[in-house]
N, C-alpha and C positions, 0 to 999 in steps of 0.2 A: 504494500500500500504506500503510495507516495502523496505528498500532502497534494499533486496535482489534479488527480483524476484516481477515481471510485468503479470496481467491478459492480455488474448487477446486485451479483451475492453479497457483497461487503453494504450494501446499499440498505438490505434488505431488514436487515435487526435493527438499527434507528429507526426508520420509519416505523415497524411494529411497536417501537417504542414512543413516537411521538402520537401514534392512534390509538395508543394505553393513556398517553398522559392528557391529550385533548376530550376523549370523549370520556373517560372517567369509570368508564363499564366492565364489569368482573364479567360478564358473559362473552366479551368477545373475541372472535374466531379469524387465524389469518392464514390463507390459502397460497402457496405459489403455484401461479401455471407458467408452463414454458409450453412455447411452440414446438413441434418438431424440429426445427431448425435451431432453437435455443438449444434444447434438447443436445446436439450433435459438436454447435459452435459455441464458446462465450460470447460472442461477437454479433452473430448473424441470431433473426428472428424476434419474437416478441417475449418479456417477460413480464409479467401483470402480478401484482400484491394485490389477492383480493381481501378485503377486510368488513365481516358484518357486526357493528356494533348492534349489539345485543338481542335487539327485534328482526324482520323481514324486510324492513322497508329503510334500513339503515347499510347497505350495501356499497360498499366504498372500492373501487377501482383504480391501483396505481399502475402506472405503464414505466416499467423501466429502463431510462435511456442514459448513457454515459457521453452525449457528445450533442451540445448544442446544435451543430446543425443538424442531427437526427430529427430533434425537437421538431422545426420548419419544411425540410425537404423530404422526410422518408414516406413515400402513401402508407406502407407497411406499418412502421414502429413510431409515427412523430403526431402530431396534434389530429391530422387530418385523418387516423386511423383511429383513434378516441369515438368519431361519430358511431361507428359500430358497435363499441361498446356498450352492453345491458347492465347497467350498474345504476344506483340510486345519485352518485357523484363519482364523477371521471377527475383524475390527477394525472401528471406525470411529476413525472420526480429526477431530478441529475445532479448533478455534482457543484456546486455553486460556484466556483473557481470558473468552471465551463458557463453557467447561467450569465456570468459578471462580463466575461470577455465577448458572448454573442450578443448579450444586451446592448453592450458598449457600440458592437460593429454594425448590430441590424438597428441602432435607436429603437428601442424595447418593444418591437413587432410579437415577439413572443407573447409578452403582458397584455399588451392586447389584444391580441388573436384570441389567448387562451381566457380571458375576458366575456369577451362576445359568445366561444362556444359554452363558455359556464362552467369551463376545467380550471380545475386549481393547482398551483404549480408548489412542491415540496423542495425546496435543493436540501442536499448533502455535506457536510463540510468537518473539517479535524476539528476534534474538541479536546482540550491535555491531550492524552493516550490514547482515544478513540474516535468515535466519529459519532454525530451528533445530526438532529435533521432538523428541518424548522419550515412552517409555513409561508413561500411569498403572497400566494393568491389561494383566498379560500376558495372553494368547488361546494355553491348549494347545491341540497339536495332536492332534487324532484321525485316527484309522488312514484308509486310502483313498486311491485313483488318482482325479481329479478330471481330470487334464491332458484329457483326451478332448472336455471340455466347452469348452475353449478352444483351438478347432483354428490359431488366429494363436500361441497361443505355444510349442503344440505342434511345430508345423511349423520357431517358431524355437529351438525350444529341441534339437531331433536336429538340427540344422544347426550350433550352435554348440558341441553335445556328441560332435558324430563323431568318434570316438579318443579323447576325452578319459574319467580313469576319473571315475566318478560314482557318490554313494553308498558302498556296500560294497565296495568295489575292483571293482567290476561296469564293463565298457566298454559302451558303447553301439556297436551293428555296425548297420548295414545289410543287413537277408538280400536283400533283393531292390530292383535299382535302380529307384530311381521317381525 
């Protein structure tokens, strides 16, 4: 790790930490999906931190990119590949060193691109001995059950909510053993 530039992985523990410290919630659940191409390269394809604080309609989508102009030019892994996403609020998240120097060169196109489509932008940055993450642009959440599309968190998330209440004082039951 150099204080320059942050791998997807080394990415990925702060932010789980910064979606513990902002939403406050003991029930919530964080997912990595990698693309097949992630899967093969560190480099190539998409890698998404999915994170549901506590209810269903609390479904949080980070996409993560290590290189500003990813952010802007990639259909695949950058802003304009967000639209696709089924989440209650889209993010990306990179490396703030990179955030600073593209803002700088593009006059902050990113902040307002990602603005307009209602993504919220996380960067990454050395904190003493580790690495630490912090909110640029918050990402509201719009209405919608999304859980359906992520049947691995789905599955763990009525597993770790059986009896517990969640949401509007609502329990989560089981009608039928499966």
């Amino acid at each position: 790790m150099t204080e320059e530039s942050f791998s997807r992985e080394e990415m990925i523990e702060p932010i789980e930490r910064l979606f513990e410290r902002e939403t406050g919630r003991d029930n919530g659940l964080f997912v990595v999906h990698k693309s097949a191409d992630a899967q093969k390269s560190p480099t190539d394809g998409t890698v998404d931190l999915v994170f549901l604080a506590e209810d269903r309609t609390s479904l949080h989508s980070v996409r993560l990119v290590t290189e500003f102009d990813t952010c802007l030019f990639d259909m695949e892994r950058g802003i304009l590949s967000l639209d696709d996403v089924q989440a209650n609020a889209s993010w990306i998240a990179l490396p703030l060193d990179e955030f600073r120097a593209g803002d700088e060169s593009y006059n902050g196109i990113m902040e307002d691109t990602c603005a307009k489509r209602n993504i919220g932008i996380i960067v990454v940055q050395p904190k003493g001995r580790g690495i630490s993450a912090k909110i640029l642009l918050d990402a509201p959440l719009t209405s919608g059950d999304y859980l359906d599309n992520y049947p691995e968190l789905k599955k763990k998330w009525r597993e770790d909510t059986r009896g517990v209440l969640v949401g509007d004082d609502y329990r989560v039951v089981e009608y039928y053993n499966r």
